[in-house]
C-alpha positions in Angstrom: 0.0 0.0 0.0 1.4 3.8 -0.7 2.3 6.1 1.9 1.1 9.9 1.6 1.2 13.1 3.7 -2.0 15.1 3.3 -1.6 18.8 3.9 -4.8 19.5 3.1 -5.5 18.1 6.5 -5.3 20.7 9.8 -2.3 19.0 11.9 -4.1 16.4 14.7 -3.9 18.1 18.0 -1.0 16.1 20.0 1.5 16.1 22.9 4.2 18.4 22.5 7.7 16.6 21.9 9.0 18.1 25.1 6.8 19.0 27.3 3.9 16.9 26.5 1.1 19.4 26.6 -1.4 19.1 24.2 -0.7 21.5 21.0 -1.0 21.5 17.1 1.0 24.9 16.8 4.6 23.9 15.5 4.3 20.7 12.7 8.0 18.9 13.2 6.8 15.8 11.1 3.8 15.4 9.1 1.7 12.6 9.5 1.7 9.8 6.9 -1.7 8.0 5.6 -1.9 4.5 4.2 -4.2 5.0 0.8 -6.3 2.1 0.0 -9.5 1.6 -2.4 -12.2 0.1 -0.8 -15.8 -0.9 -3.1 -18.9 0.0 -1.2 -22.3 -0.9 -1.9 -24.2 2.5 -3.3 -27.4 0.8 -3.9 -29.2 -2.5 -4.2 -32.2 -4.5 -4.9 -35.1 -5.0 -2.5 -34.9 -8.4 -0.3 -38.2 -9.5 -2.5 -37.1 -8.6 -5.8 -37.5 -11.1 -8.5 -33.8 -10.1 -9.8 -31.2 -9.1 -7.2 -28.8 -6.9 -7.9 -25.9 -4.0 -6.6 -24.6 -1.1 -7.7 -20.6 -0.8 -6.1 -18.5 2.2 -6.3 -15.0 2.1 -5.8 -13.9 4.6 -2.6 -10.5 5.8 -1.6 -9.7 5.2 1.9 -6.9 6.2 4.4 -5.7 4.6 7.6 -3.3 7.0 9.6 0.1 5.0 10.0 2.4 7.8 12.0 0.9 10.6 13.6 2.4 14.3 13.8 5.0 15.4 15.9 4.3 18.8 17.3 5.9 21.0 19.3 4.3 23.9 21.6 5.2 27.4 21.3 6.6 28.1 24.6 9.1 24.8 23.7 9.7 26.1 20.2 10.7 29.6 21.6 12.8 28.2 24.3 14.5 26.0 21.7 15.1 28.8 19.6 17.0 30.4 22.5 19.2 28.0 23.3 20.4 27.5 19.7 21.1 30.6 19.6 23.0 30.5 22.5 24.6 27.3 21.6 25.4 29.1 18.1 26.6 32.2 19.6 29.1 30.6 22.4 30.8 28.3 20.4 31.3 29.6 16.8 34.8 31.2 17.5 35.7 27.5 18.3 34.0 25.6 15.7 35.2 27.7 12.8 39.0 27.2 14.0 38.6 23.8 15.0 37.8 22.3 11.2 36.8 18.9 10.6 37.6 18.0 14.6 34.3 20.2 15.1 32.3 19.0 12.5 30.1 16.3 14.7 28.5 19.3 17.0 28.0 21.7 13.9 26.3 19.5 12.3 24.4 18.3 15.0 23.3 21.8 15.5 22.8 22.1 11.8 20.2 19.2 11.5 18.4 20.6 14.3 17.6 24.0 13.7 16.7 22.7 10.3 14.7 20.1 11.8 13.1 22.7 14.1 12.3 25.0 11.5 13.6 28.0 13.8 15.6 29.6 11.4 13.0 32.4 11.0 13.0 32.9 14.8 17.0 33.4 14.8 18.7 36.7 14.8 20.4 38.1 11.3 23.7 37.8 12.9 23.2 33.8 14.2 21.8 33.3 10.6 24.7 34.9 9.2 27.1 32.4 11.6 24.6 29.4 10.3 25.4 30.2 7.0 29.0 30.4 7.7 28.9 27.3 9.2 26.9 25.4 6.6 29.5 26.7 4.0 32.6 26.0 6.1 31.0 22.1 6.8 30.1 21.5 3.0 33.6 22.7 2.1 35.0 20.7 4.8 33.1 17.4 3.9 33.4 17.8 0.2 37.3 17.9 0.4 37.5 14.7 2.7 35.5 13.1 0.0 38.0 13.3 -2.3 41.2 13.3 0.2 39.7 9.2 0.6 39.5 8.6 -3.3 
């Protein structure tokens, strides 16, 4: 059976990640749906009828395999703060540290991307986020071919 996320659908109201408050404010992951075609019985003869008969029509159906993973605002915000932080503290070091630093940049990385808290960041972190992401594809693209 195929999986499918429907966006058309207003996120589920679920436990925050964190906290576990209930809360459909920030999506992390979107729920996936198992499609399916199901026939259904529109109409049919009478119990009495001389001739029986039934009309079937052919419905798509979904069955929700993973739910969403949400996040609450207060979380999301407090999250943004300490990447931010994070960011801030420890650029200096992980800019001269090269590919020895490359594990907690791109930890941070993959979670602020993850987060989706980008938005939320100041112009100067996003500026050191972008200097990161540079410095770690640069740094990762030359070890690729160093092993060759």
């Amino acid at each position: 059976m195929k999986r499918v996320t429907r966006r058309e659908l207003a996120p589920k109201y679920g436990p925050c990640i964190s906290c576990s408050i209930g809360t459909r404010s920030h999506v992390l992951e979107v729920a996936e749906w198992e499609e399916y075609e199901e026939e259904v019985v529109v109409a049919r003869s009478d119990d009495l009828a001389s001739k029986h008969w039934e009309e079937l029509d052919i419905v798509t159906k979904f069955d929700l395999v993973k739910e969403n993973r949400v996040m609450c605002h207060k979380c999301w915000i407090s999250k943004s703060q300490s990447y931010t932080t994070v960011i801030d503290s420890n650029y200096d070091k992980w800019v001269a540290g090269g590919i020895t630093s490359i594990r907690p940049v791109m930890k941070v990385l993959q979670s602020v991307r993850y987060l989706g808290i980008e938005k939320e960041l100041s112009n100067e972190t996003n500026t050191k986020l972008n200097t990161l992401r540079s410095i770690s594809k640069g740094l990762l693209s030359s070890k690729g071919v160093e092993e060759e």
